[in-house]
C-alpha positions in Angstrom: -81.7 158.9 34.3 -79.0 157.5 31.9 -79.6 154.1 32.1 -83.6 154.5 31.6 -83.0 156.4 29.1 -80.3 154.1 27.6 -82.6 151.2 28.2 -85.1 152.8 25.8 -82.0 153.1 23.2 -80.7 149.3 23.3 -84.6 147.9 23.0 -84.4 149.7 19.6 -80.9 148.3 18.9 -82.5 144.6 19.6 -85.6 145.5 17.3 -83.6 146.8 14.2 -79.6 146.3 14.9 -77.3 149.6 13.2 -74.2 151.5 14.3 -74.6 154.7 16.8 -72.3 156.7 18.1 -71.2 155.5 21.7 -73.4 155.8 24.1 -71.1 157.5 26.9 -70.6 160.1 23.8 -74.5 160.7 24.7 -75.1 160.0 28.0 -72.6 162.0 29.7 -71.7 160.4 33.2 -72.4 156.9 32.4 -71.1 154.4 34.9 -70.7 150.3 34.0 -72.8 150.4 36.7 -75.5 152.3 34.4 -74.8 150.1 31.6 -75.4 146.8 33.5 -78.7 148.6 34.4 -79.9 149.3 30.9 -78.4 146.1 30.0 -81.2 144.4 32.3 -84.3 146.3 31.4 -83.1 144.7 27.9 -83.2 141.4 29.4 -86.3 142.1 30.4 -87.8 142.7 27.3 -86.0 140.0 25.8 -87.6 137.3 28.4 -90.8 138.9 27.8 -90.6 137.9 24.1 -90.1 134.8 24.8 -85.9 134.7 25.2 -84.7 132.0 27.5 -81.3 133.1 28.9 -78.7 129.4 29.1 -75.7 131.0 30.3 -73.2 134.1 30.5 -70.8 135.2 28.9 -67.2 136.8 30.4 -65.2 139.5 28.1 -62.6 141.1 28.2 -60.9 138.5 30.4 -57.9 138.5 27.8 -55.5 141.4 29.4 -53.1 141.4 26.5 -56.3 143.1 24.6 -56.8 145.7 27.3 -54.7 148.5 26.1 -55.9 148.1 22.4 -60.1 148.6 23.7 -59.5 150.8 26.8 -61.1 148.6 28.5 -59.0 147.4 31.9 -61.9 144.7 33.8 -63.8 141.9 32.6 -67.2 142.1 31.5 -70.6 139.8 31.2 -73.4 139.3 29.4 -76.1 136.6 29.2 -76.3 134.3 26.4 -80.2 132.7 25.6 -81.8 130.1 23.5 -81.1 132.5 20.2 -77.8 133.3 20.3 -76.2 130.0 21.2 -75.5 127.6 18.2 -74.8 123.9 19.1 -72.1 122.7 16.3 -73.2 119.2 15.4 -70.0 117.5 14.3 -68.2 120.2 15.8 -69.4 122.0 12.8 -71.7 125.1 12.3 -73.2 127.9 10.1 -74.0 131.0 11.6 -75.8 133.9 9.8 -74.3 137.4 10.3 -77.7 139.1 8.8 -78.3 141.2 12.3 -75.0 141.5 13.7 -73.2 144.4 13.6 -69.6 144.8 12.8 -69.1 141.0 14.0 -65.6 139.6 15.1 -64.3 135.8 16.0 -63.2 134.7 19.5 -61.9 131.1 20.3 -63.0 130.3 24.1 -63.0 127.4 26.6 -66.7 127.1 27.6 -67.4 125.2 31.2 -71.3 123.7 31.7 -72.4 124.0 35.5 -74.4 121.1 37.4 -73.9 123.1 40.4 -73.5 127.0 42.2 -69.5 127.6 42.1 -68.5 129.4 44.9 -65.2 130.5 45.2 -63.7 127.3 46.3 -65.9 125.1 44.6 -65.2 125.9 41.1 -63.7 122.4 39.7 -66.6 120.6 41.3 -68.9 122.5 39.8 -68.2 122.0 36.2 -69.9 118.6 34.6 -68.5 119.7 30.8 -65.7 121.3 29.1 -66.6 122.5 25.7 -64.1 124.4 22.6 -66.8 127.4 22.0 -66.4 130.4 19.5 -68.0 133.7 20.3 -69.4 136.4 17.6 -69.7 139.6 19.8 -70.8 142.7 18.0 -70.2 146.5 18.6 -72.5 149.0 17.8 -70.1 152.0 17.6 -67.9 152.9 14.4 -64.5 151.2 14.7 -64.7 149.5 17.9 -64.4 152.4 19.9 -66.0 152.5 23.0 -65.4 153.1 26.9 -66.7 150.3 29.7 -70.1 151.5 30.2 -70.5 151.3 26.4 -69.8 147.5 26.9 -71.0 146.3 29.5 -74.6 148.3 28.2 -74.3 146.2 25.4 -74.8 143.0 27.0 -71.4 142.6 27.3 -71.2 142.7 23.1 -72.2 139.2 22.9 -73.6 138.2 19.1 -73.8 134.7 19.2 -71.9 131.3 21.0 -70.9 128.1 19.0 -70.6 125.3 21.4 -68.3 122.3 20.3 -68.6 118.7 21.7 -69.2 118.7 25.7 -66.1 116.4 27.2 -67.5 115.1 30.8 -64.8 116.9 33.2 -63.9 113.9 35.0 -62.5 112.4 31.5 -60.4 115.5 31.1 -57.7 114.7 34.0 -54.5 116.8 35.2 -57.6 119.8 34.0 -56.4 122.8 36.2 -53.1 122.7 34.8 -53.8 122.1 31.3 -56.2 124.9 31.1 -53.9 127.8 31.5 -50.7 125.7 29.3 -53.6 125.0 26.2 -52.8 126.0 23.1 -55.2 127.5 20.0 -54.7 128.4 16.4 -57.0 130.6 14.7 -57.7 130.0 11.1 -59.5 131.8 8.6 -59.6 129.1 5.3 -56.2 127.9 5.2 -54.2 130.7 6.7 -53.3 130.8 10.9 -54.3 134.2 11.4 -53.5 134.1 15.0 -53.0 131.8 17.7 -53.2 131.9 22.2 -52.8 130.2 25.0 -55.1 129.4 28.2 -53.1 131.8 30.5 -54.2 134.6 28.3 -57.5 134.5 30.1 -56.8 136.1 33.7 -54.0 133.1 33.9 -56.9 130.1 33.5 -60.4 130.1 32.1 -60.9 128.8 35.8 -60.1 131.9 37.2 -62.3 133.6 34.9 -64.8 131.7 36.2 -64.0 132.4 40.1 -64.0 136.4 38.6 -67.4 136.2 37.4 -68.4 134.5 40.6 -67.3 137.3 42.9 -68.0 139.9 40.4 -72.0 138.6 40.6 -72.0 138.4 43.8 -71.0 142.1 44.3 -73.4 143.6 41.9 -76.8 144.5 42.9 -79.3 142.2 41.5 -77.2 140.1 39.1 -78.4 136.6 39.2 -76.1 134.2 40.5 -74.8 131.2 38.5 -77.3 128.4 38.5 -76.9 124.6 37.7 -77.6 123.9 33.8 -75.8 127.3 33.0 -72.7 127.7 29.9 -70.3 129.6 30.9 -67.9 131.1 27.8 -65.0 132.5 29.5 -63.4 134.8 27.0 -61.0 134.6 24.2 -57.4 133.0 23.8 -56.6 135.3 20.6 -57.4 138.6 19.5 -60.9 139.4 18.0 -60.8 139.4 14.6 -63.6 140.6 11.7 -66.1 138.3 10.1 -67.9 138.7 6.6 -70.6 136.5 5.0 -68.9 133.6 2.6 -66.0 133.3 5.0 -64.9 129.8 6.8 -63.0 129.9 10.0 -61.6 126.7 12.2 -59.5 126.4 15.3 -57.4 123.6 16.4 -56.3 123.2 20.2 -53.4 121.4 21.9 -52.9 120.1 25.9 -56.2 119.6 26.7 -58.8 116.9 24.5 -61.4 119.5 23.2 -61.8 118.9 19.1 -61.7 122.1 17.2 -64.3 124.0 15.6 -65.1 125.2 12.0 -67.8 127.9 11.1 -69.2 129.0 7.9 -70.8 132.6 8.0 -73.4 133.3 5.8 
């Protein structure tokens, strides 16, 4: 069965993180399905070890990427206690040591006090947060099909969460979501820069698609009060090394920017 098998494979990855080929190269027939399957048994083991899952992640929720990956849905993953880094001061340092081939996205990150439901979603969110996702691929140059994704827990590396504005001091919210603007830096050079709409027309409606999509798939846990959601990111993924400083700034909506220092 390819996802036992698979599950095996990415319990491995965890333990001692390297490149392999893709695993629909290996696994011939692999569905999304599959990988969501392999990417649980992974959870498993994770929370066995001791891994406490805070939130999810949504990829691929950027559609001017979609053509570049080959990869035409969103995707999630789970984030835990590990991988998320709270940037004091807006400000963090995150270690690159067991990532592989890491890359930069600039996100809007909602924090739950209650279940959204499809026409709950605004009510649902107590915080709005800037936050800046390393994902990670483990195949050579990025190239990979769905299942290959969504196996890897949705490539999620690590989450940098920037100061938590209370929603209800954020007003006019639903329309500045989709009209934000960000500006990518890596030292002093703008290497790229987005807007809100890039993500499925509104973060918010990246968060109603991870709603439904939970609710559709077999034994995915649904969104729980406490939870971070990250809802995918405003540029283009860029690559990461060890020494390097990147910052954002935003404009239209009152969220601080973020500077990280990789190491």
């Amino acid at each position: 069965m390819p996802a036992a098998e698979l599950a095996d494979e990415l319990v491995d990855l965890h333990g001692e993180p390297h490149p392999v080929p893709p695993f629909t190269s290996r696994h011939p027939g692999l569905t999304p399905a599959d990988g969501y399957a392999a990417a649980a048994a992974l959870h498993r083991h994770r929370v066995a070890a001791g891994w406490k899952p805070v939130g999810r992640k949504i990829g691929f929720t950027n559609r001017t990427l979609w053509p570049r990956y080959g990869v035409y849905e969103p995707i999630w993953g789970t984030v835990y206690d590990r991988t998320l880094v709270p940037a004091a001061a807006n400000a963090a340092t995150v270690s690159l040591s067991d990532l592989v081939q890491p890359r930069i996205e600039p996100e809007i990150c909602f924090g739950l006090k209650a279940r959204p439901g499809p026409d709950r979603l605004l009510d649902a969110i107590e915080w709005v947060a800037h936050s800046i996702e390393i994902v990670q691929c483990y195949h050579p140059d990025w190239k990979f099909e769905l299942p290959d994704s969504t196996a890897a827990n949705g490539l999620h590396g690590r989450l940098v969460i920037g100061q938590k504005v209370p929603a209800a001091e954020l007003p006019g919210l639903v329309d500045a979501l989709p009209a934000l603007e960000i500006a990518l830096k890596k030292g002093s050079q703008t290497v790229d820069r987005g807007v809100g709409a890039n993500v499925l027309d509104s973060p918010l409606l990246a968060l109603a698609y991870l709603v439904n999509v939970l609710a559709a798939q077999p034994g995915a846990p649904a969104l729980a009060p406490g939870e971070a959601i990250s809802t995918g990111t405003l540029t283009d993924a860029h690559p990461v090394r060890p020494g390097e400083t990147w910052s954002t700034e935003i404009r239209g909506l009152a969220l601080p920017g973020l500077t990280v220092r990789f190491t």
